[in-house]
C-alpha positions as CSV (number, residue, x, y, z in Angstrom):
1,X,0.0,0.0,0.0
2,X,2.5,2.2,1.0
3,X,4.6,1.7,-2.6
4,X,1.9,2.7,-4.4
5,X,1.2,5.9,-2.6
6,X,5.4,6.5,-3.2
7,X,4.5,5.9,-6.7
8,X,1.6,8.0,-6.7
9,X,3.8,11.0,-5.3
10,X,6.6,10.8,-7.7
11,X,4.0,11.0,-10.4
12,X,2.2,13.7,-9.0
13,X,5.0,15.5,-7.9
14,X,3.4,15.3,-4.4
15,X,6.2,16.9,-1.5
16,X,6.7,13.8,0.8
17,X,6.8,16.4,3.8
18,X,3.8,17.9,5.0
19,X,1.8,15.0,3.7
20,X,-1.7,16.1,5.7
21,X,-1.5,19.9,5.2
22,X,-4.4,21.1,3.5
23,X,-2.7,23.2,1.2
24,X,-0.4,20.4,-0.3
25,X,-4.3,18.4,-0.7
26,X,-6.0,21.3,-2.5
27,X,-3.5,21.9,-4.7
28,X,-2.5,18.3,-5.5
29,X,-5.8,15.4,-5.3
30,X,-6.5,15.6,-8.5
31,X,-3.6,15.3,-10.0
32,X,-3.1,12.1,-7.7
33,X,-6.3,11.2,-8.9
34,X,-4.7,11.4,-12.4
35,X,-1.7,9.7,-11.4
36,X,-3.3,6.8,-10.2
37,X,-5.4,6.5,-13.6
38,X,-1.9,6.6,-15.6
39,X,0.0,4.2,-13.2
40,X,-2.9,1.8,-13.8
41,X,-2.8,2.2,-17.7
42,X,1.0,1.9,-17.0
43,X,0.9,-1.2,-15.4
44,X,-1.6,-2.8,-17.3
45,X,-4.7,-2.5,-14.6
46,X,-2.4,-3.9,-11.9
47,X,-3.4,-0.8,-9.3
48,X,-7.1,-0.4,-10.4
49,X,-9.4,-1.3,-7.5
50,X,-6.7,-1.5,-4.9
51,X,-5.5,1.9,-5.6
52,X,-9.1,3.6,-6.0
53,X,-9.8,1.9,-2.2
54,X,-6.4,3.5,-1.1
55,X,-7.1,6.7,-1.9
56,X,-10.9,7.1,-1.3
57,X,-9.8,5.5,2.4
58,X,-7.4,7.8,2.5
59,X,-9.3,11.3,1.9
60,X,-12.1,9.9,4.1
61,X,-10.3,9.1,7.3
62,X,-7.2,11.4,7.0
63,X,-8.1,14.3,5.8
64,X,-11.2,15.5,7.9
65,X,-10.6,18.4,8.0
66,X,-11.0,19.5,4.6
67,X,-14.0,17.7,4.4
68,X,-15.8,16.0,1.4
69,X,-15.5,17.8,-1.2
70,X,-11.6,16.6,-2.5
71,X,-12.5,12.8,-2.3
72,X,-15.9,13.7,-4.0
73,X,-13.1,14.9,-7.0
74,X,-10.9,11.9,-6.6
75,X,-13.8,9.8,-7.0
76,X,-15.6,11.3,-10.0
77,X,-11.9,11.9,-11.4
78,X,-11.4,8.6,-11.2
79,X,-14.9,7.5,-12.3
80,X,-14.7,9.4,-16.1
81,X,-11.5,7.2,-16.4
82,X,-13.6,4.1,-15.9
83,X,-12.1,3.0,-12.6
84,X,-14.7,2.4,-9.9
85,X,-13.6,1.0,-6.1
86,X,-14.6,-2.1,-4.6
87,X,-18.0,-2.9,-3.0
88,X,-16.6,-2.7,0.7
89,X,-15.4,0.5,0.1
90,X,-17.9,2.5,-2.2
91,X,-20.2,1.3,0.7
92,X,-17.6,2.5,3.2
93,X,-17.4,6.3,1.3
94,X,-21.5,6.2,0.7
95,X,-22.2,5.6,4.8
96,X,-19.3,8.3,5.8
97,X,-21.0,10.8,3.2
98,X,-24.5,9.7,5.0
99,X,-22.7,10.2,8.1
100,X,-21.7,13.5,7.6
101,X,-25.4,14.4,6.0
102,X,-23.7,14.9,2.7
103,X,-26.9,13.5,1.2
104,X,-26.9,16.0,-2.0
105,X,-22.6,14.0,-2.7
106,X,-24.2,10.8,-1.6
107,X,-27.0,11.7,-4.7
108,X,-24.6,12.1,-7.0
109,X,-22.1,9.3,-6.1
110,X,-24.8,6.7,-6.3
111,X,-26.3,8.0,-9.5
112,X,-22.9,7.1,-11.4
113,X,-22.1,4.2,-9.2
114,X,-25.4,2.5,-10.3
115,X,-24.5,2.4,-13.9
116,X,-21.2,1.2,-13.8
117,X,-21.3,-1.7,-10.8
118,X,-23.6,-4.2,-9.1
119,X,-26.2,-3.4,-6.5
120,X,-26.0,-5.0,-3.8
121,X,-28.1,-5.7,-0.1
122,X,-25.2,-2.9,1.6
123,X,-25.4,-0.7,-1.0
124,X,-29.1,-0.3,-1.5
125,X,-29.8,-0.4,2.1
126,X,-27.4,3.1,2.5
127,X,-29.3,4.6,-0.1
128,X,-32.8,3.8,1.1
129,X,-31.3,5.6,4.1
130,X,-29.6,8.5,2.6
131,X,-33.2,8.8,0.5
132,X,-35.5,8.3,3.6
133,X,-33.0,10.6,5.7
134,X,-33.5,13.8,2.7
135,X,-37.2,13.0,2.4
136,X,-37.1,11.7,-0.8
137,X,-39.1,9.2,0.4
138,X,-41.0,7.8,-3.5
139,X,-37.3,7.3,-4.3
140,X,-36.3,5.7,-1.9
141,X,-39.9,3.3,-2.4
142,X,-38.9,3.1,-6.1
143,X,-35.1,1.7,-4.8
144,X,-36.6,-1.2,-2.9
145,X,-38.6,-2.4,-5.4
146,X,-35.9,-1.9,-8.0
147,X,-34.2,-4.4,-5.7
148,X,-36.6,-6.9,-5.6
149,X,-36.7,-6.7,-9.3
150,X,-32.9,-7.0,-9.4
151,X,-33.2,-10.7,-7.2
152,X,-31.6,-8.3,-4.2
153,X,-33.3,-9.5,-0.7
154,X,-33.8,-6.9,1.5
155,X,-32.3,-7.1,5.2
156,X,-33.7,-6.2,8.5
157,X,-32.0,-2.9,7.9
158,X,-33.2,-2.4,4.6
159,X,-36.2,-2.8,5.9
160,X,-36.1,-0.5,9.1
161,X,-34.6,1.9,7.1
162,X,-37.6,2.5,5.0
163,X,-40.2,1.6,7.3
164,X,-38.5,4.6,9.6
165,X,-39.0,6.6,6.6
166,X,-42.4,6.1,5.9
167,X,-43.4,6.7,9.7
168,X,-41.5,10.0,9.5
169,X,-43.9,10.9,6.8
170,X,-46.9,9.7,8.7
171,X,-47.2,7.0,6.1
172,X,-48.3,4.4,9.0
173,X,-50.6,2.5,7.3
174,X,-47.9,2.0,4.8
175,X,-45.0,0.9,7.3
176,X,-47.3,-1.5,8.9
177,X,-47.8,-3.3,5.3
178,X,-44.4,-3.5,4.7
179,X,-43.9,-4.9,8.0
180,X,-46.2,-7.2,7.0
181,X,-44.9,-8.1,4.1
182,X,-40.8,-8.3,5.8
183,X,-42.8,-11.3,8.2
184,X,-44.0,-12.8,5.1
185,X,-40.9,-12.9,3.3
186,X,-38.9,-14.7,6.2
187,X,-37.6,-11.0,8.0
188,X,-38.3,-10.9,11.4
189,X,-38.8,-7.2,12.7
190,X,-36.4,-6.2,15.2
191,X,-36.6,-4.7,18.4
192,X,-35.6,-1.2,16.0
193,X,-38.2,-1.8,14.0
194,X,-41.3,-2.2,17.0
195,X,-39.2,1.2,18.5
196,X,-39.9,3.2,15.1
197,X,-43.6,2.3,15.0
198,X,-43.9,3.3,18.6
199,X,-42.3,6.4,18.8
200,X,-44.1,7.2,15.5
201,X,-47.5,6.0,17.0
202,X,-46.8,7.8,20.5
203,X,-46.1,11.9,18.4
204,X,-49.4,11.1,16.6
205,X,-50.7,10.5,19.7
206,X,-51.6,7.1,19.2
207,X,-51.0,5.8,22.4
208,X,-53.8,3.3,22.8
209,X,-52.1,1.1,19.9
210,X,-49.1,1.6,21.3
211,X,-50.6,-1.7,23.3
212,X,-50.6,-3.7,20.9
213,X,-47.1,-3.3,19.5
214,X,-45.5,-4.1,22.8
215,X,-47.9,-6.9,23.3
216,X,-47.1,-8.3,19.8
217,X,-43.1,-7.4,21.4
218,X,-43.7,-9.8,24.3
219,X,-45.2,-12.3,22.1
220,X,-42.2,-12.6,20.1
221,X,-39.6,-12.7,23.2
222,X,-38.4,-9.3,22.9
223,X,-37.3,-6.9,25.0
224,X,-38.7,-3.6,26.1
225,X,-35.9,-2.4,28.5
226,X,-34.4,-0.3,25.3
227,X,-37.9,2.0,24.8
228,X,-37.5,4.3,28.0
229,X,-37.2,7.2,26.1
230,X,-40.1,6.1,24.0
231,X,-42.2,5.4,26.9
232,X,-41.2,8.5,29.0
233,X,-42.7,10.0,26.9
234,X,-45.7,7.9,26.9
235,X,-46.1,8.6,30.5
236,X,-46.0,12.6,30.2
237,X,-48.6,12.4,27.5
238,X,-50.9,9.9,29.4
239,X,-50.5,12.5,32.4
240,X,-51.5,15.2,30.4
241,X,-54.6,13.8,29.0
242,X,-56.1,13.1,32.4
243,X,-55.0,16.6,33.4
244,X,-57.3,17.6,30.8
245,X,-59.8,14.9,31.7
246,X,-60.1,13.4,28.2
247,X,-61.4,10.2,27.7
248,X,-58.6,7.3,27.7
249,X,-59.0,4.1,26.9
250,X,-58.3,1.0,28.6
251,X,-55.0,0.0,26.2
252,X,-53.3,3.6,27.2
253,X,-53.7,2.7,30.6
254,X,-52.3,-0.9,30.2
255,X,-49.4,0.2,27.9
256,X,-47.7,2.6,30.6
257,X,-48.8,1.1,33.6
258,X,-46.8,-2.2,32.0
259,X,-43.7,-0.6,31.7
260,X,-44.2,1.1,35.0
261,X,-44.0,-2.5,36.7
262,X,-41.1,-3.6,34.1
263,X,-39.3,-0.7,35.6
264,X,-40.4,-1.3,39.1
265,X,-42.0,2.1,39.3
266,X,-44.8,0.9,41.5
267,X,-46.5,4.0,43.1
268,X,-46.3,5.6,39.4
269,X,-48.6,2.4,38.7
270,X,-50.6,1.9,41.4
271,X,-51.5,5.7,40.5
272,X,-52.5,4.9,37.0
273,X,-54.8,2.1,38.2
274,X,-56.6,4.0,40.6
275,X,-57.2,6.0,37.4
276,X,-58.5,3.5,35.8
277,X,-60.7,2.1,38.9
278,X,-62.3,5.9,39.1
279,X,-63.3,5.2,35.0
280,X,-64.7,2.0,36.1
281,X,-62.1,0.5,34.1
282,X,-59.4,-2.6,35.1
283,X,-56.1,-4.2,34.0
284,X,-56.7,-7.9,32.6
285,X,-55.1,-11.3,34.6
286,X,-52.0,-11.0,33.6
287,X,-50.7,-7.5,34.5
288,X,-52.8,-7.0,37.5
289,X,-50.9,-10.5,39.0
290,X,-47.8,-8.1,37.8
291,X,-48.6,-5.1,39.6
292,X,-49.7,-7.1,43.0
293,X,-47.0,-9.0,42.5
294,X,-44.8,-6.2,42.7
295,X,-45.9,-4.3,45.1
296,X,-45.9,-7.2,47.9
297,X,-42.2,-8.3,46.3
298,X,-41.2,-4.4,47.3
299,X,-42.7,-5.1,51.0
300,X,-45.8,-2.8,49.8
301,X,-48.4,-5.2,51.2
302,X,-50.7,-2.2,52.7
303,X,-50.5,-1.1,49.3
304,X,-51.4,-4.7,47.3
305,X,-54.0,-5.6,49.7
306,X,-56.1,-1.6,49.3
307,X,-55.8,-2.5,45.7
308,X,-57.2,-6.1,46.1
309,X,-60.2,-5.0,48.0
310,X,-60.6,-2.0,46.0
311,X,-61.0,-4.7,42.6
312,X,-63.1,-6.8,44.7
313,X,-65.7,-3.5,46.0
314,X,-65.7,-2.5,42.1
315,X,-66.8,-6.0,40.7
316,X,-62.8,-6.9,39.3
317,X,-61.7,-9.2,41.9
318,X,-58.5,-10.4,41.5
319,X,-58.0,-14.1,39.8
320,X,-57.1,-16.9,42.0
321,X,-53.7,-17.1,41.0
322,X,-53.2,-13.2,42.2
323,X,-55.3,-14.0,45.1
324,X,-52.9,-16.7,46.0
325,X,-49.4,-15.1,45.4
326,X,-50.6,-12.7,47.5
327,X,-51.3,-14.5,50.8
328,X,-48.4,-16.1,50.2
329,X,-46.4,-13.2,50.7
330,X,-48.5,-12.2,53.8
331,X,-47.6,-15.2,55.1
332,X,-43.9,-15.0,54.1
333,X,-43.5,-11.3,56.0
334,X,-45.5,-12.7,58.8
335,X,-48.7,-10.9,58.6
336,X,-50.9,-13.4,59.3
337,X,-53.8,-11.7,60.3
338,X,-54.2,-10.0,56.9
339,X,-53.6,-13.1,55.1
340,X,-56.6,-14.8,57.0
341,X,-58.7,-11.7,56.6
342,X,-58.2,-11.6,52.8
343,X,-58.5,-15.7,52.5
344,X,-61.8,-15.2,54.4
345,X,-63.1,-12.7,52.0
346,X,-61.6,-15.0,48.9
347,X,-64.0,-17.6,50.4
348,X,-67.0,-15.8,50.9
349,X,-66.7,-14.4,47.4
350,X,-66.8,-18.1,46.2
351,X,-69.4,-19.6,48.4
């Protein structure tokens, strides 16, 4: 590597001192550029891709400072002399370009690189990207099914990338095809692709179908932990809608009070479902056994049994398995006498 960028200054007539100053780079890229194109016709093709990936590596990573626009010229320089880099690194320039929100030099790089190499998974994908991340949004649409046309299977990324696009232009309906259609085709969404539909469903203020997305999450085994931001958020806006005393449904409820408990924020929950209670409105099986469940865990038994009784006065008691875990604990931290109490009352509400 090092030989050829010796013979690419003695062609040039590059000074060997100063090699990063920016006035030995303005004056000189291009004609190292050119040098490269004649040391290749020299040599017969012997420095063709290997020198094109020197040099673009080379303006990218060492010379910062300058910026974009010399590599821009080494690469169209030596594009009109029919030398072209190799797939790692065109994809290598096009993300540092997307990077650096050069989207208008990412444009233009792609345009020539699609008529003179192979598309590929990496290289469509950064486009999508660079497309979705301008707005250009239809191009970016007309990319991936120019792939599918081309035999090119789309990744997980390919498809997050777009399906991020589409939300950001309140295209839901579309992104949730395409989700859809990723399943159907064998591409599992990712936990990136359930955070983009729920940040997009939570500024549209969408939050009761925010539900359903983390239920269809916890369905497929993954995680929530990485949605706090998300779900903050969430939180603030459920707030503010009771502040204002619209009318919330029960999935609302159910989405933040469920990453309350995940996040053992119990008295933030407990808060929620006393909402809730006050709309004559309750939490199914599963996460009230949570929310009892975590309150007694967190030595909060006043708390779990108030919330018991208050189910039982408003016609939800709590199921058996709930009822259970719960005199259990009692029983565990030595309260005995509530234990019997509430046993007694599970009892009379059976017989």
């Amino acid at each position: 590597m090092w030989v050829l960028l010796t013979l690419l200054m003695s062609f040039s007539r590059w000074p060997t001192r100063g090699l990063s100053s920016p006035n030995n780079l303005a004056i000189n890229h291009i004609q190292v550029a050119t040098a490269l194109a004649d040391l290749n016709t020299f040599f017969k093709g012997v420095f063709g891709v290997m020198g094109v990936d020197l040099l673009l590596h080379l303006y990218c990573t060492q010379f910062k400072n300058v910026g974009f626009t010399y590599v821009i010229d080494v690469f169209f320089t030596l594009a009109d002399k029919g030398m072209f880099p190799s797939s790692k690194t065109y994809n290598f320039f096009l993300n540092s370009l997307v990077k650096a929100n050069e989207l208008q030099k990412t444009y233009q790089v792609f345009e020539t690189l699609s008529r003179f190499v192979f598309l590929d998974v990496y290289l469509c994908t950064t486009m999508i990207n660079a497309f979705c991340k301008g707005g250009r949004i239809q191009d970016a649409i007309a990319l991936f099914f120019r792939m599918e046309n081309l035999g090119i299977a789309p990744n997980v990324v390919t498809y997050n990338n777009i399906i991020h696009g589409l939300c950001k232009n309140g295209k839901l309906d579309e992104a949730f095809q395409l989700k859809q259609n990723m399943t159907k085709q064998g591409v599992q969404p990712s936990l990136i692709t359930y955070s983009v539909f729920i940040n997009a469903l939570i500024k549209l203020d969408k939050i009761e179908e925010v539900n359903s997305v983390l239920k269809e999450m916890s369905d497929k085994g993954l995680s929530q932990k990485n949605l706090t931001g998300q779900m903050e958020h969430a939180e603030h806006l459920l707030k503010e809608m009771l502040s204002r005393e619209l009318s919330i449904n029960l999935s609302a409820f159910s989405c933040v009070i469920q990453w309350l408990c995940m996040k053992s924020r119990l008295d933030y929950a407990l808060h929620f479902n006393n909402e809730m209670l006050f709309r004559n409105l309750s939490l199914n099986d599963g996460l009230m056994t949570i929310l009892i469940g975590g309150l007694r865990k967190y030595g909060k038994h006043s708390d779990a049994i108030e919330l018991w009784f208050k189910l039982y006065e408003k016609g939800f008691a709590a199921n058996t398995i709930t009822s259970n875990d719960l005199i259990h604990g009692l029983c565990e931290a030595c309260k005995m006498q509530k234990a019997i109490r509430l046993l007694k009352e599970m009892l009379q509400g059976y017989f």
